[in-house]
C-alpha positions as CSV (number, residue, x, y, z in Angstrom):
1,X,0.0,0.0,0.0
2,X,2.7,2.4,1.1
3,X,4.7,1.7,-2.3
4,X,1.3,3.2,-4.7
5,X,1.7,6.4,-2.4
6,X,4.7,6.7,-3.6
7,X,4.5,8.5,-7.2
8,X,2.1,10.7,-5.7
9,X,4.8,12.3,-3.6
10,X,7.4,12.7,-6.5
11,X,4.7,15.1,-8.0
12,X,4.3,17.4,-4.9
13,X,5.1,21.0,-5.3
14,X,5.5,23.8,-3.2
15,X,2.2,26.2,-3.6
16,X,1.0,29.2,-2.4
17,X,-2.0,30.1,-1.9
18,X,-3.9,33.3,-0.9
19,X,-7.1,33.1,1.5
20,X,-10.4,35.7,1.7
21,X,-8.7,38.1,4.3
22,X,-5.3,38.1,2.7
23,X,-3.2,35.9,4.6
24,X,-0.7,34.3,2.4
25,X,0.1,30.1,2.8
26,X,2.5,28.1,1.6
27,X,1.6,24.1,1.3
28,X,3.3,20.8,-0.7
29,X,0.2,19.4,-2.5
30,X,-0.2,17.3,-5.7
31,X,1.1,19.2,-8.9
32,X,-3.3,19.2,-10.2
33,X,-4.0,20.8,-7.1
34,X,-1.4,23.9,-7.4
35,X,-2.7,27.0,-8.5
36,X,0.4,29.3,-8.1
37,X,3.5,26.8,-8.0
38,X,6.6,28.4,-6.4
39,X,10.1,27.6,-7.7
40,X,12.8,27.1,-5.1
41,X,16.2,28.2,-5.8
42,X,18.3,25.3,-5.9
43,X,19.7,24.2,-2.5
44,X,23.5,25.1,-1.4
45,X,26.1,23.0,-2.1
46,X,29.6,23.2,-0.4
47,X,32.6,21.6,-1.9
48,X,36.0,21.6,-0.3
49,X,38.7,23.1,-1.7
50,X,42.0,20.6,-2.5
51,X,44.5,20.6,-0.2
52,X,47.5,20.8,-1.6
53,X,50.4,18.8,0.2
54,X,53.9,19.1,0.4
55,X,55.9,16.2,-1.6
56,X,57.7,14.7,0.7
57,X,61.4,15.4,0.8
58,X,64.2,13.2,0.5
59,X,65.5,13.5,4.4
60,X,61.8,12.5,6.0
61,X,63.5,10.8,8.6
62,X,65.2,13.6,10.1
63,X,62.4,16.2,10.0
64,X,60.1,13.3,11.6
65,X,62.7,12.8,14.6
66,X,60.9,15.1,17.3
67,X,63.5,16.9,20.0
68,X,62.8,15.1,23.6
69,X,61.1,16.8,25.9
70,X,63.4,18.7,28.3
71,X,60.8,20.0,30.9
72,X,58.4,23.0,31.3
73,X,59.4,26.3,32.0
74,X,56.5,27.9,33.3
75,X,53.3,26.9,35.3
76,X,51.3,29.8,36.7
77,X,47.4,30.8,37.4
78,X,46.3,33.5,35.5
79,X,42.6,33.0,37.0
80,X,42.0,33.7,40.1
81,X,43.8,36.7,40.3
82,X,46.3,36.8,43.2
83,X,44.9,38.2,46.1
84,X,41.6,38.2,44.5
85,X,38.0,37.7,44.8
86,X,35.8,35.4,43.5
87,X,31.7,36.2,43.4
88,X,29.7,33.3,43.0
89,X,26.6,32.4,45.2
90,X,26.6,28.9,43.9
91,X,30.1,28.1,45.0
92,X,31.9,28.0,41.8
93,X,35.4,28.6,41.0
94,X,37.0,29.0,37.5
95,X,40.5,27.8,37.3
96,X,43.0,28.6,34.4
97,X,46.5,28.1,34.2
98,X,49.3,29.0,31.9
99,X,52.0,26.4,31.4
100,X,55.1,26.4,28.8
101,X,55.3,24.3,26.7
102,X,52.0,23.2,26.0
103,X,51.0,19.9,28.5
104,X,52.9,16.8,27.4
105,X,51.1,13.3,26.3
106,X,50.9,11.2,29.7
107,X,51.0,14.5,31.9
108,X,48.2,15.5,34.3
109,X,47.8,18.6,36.3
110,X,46.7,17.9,40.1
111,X,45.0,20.9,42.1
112,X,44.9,20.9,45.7
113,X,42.7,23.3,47.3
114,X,43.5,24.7,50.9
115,X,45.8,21.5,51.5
116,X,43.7,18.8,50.3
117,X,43.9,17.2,46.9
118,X,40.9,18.0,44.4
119,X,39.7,14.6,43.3
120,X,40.4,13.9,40.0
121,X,43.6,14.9,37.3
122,X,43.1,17.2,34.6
123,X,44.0,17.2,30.8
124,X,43.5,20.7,30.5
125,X,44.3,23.9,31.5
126,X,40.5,25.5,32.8
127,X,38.8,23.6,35.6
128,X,35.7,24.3,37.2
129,X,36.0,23.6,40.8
130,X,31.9,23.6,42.2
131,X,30.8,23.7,46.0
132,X,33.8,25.8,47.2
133,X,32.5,27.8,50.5
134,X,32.6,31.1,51.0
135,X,36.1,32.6,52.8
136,X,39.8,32.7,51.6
137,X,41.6,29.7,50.2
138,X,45.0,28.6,48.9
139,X,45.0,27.0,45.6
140,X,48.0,24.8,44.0
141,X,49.0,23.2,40.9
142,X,51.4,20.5,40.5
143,X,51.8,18.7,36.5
144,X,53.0,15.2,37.1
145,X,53.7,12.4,34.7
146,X,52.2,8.9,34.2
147,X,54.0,7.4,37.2
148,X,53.0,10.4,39.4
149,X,56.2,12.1,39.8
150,X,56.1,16.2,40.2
151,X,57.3,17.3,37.2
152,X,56.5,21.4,38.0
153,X,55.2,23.3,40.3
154,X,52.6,26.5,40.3
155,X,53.1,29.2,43.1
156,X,50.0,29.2,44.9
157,X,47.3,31.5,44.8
158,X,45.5,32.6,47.2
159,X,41.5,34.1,46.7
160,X,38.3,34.8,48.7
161,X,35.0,33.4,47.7
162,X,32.1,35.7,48.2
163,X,28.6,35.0,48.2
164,X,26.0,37.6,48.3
165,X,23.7,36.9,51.6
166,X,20.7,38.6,52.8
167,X,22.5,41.3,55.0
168,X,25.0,42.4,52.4
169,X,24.1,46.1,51.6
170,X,23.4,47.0,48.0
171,X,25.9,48.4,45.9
172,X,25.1,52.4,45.5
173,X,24.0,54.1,42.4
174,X,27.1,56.2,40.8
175,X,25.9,59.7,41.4
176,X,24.9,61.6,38.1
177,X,27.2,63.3,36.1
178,X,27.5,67.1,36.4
């Protein structure tokens, strides 16, 4: 049954149609029921452009040698800011670090918050710690490799978490110009 419906679909086209209080509608109906067919534009195509690659050169073998990794040279937070302060009612803390060179294959970053290990190693360099309770806290950063030996160290940061409770006092309009 659904195969006869078929060839009655091929011949739909788009139609539009114009009722008694001048509302305009556009339907798909049999081509014998059309009164005013509308032609579509052709839909959009995309086609990737080539890519053209190198040849590759006689001395592959020494360009694919890659130079050993010698260590990092720097590991710092850029967020939070040093000394300061974090507003979030819902307890959460947005961690970014900067590290050179880039984190290694195999190499994790552990946080530990106010002396005690944040559960969990990180791939990345932005974490969102969650449920973090209002006050100042001390925030490290170690990168370690697969066997868990320290590899570098952050200097630790240290922020406040503020929440806004009922007795805070409203911030004060900024008095007009003039």
């Amino acid at each position: 049954m659904a195969l006869l419906l078929i060839p009655g679909l091929a011949q739909a086209v788009v139609c539009k149609s114009v009722g008694e209080d001048g509302v305009v509608s556009y339907t798909d109906v049999p081509l014998n029921e059309c009164e005013q067919k509308v032609d579509l534009p052709d839909y959009s195509r995309y086609s990737p452009r080539p890519i053209d690659r190198p040849a590759p050169s006689s001395n592959q073998g020494a360009d694919a040698q890659v130079a050993p990794f010698s260590g990092y040279r720097s590991f710092r937070f850029t967020e939070p800011a040093a000394g300061g302060t974090v507003r979030s009612n819902e307890g959460q803390v947005t961690v970014v670090m900067d590290l050179e060179p880039a984190l290694q294959n195999g190499h994790k970053i552990r946080l530990t918050l106010d002396g005690e290990a944040v559960s969990g190693t990180f791939d990345g360099l932005a974490v969102e710690l969650s449920n973090i309770d209002r006050g100042s806290h001390s925030l490290d950063a170690t990168v370690v490799d697969a066997s868990g030996s320290v590899l570098v160290r952050a200097s630790p940061v240290q922020f406040t978490l503020r929440k806004t409770g009922l007795f805070d006092r409203a911030p004060r309009p900024a008095p007009p110009p003039g």
